[in-house]
C-alpha positions as CSV (number, residue, x, y, z in Angstrom):
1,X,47.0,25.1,-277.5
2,X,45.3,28.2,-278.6
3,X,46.4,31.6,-276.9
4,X,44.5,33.8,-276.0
5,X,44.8,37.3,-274.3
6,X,42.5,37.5,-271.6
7,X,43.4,36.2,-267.6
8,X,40.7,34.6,-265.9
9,X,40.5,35.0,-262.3
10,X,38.8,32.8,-260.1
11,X,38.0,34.0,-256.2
12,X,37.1,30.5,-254.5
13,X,37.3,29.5,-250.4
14,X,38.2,25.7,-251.1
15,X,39.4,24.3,-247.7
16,X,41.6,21.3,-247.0
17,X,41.9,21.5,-243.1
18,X,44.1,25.2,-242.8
19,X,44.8,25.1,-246.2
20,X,42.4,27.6,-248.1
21,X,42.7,27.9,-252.0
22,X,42.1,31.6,-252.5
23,X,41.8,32.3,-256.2
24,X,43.3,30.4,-259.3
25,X,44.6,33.1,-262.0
26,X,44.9,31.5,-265.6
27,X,46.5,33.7,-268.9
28,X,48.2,32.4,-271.9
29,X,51.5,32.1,-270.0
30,X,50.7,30.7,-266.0
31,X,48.2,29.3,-263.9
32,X,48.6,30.8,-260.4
33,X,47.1,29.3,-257.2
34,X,47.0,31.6,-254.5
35,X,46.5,30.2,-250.6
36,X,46.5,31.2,-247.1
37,X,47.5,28.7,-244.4
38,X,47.8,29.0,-240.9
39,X,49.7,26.0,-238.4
40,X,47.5,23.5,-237.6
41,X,46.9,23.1,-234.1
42,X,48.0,19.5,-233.6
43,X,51.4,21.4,-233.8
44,X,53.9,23.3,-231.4
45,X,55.8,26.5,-231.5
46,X,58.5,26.2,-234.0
47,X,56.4,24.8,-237.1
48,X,57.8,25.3,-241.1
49,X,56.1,24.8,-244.3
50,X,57.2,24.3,-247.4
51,X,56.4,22.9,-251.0
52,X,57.6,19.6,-252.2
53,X,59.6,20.0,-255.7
54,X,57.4,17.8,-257.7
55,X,54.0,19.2,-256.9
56,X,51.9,19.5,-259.8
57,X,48.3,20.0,-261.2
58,X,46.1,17.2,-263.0
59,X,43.3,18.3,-264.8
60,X,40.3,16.9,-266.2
61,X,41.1,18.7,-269.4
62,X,44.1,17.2,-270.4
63,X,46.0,14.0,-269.8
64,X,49.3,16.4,-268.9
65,X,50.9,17.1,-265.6
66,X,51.3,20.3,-264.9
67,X,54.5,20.5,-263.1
68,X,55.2,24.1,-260.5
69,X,57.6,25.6,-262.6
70,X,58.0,28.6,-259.1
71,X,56.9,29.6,-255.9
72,X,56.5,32.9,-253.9
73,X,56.6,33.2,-249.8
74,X,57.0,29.2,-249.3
75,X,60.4,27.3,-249.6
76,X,60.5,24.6,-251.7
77,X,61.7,21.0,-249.8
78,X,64.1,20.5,-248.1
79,X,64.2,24.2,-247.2
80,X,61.8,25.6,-244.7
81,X,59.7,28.6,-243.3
82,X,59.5,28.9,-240.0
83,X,55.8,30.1,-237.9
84,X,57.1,32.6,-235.3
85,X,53.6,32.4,-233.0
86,X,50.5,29.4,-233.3
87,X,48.3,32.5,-234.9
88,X,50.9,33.4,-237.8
89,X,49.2,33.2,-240.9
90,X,51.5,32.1,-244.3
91,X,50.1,33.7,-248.0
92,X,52.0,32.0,-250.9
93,X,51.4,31.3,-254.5
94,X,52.2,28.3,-257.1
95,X,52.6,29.0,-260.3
96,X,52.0,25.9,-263.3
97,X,52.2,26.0,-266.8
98,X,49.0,27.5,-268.4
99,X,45.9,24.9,-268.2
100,X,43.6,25.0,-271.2
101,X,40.7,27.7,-270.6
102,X,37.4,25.5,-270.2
103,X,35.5,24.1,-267.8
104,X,37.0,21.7,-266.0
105,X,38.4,20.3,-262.5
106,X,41.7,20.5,-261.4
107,X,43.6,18.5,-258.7
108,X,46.6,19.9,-256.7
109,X,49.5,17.2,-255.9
110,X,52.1,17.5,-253.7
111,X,52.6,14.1,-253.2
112,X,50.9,11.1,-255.3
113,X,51.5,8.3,-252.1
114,X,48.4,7.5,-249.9
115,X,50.9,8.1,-247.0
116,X,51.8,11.2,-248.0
117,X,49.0,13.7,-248.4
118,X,50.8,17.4,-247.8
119,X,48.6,19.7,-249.5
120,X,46.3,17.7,-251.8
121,X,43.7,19.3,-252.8
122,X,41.4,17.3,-255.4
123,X,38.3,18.1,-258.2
124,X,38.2,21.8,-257.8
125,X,35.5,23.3,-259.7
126,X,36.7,25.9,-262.8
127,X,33.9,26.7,-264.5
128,X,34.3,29.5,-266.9
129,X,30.8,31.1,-265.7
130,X,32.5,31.6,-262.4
131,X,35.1,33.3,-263.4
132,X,36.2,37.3,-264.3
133,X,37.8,38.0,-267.0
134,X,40.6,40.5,-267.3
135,X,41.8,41.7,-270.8
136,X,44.5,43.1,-271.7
C-alpha cells in the first residue's frame, strides 16, 4: 500500500437504531470510527455495552479484513460498561488497520451470524469528495 501523509476525516450521521457513526478518520497508520450510542429503550436500568473481540471492517476496496486492533470508552467482551440512568449517552472509538484512500464502502462487523447482529453497520459511503483533508 502506498503511504501517504495526509488524514482524511469524514463527519457522517449513519444510524443503525441508537447506534450513530460519527466520523471515520483515515491516515497512513489507523482508520478510526467514532460513535455515540445511547441504551435502547427495549431495555431496563442496569444496561452494558461492549465490543465483541473479533469485530472488523470489510471494504469494497480490498478483499482484507480489517480486524480492531483497540478501543477507547467501550470494554471489549466479556467485560462490560455499565448505563447509570436510561438517558446516558456512551461516545467510543474503534480503531482498524489503515483502509486504502479511495472511494469506496465499508462494512462494520461485530458479528458475521444472521442471529447475531450487535453493531452491524453495512455499505457506508467514503467518497473522497466528502471528505477533509488534514496534512501534516
Amino acid at each position: 500500500m502506498k503511504t501517504s501523509d495526509k488524514t482524511l476525516i469524514w463527519h457522517l450521521d449513519v444510524r443503525r437504531k441508537t447506534l450513530q457513526l460519527l466520523r471515520v478518520t483515515l491516515n497512513e497508520f489507523t482508520t478510526r470510527l467514532d460513535f455515540g450510542y445511547q441504551m435502547d429503550t427495549m431495555y431496563d436500568y442496569d444496561w452494558w455495552i461492549n465490543i465483541d473481540p473479533n469485530t472488523h471492517l470489510l471494504t469494497s476496496a480490498s478483499t482484507k479484513k480489517f480486524r480492531m486492533q483497540d478501543q477507547l470508552n467501550i470494554a471489549t467482551a466479556p467485560n462490560k460498561n455499565m448505563y447509570k440512568a436510561r438517558t446516558d449517552w456512551q461516545f467510543f472509538s474503534l480503531f482498524f488497520a489503515p483502509l486504502p484512500q479511495e472511494d469506496q464502502k465499508i462494512s462494520l462487523i461485530e458479528f458475521e451470524t444472521a442471529t447475531r447482529t450487535g453493531f452491524n453497520m453495512y455499505d457506508i459511503e467514503l467518497q473522497l469528495k466528502d471528505s477533509m483533508e488534514m496534512k501534516r
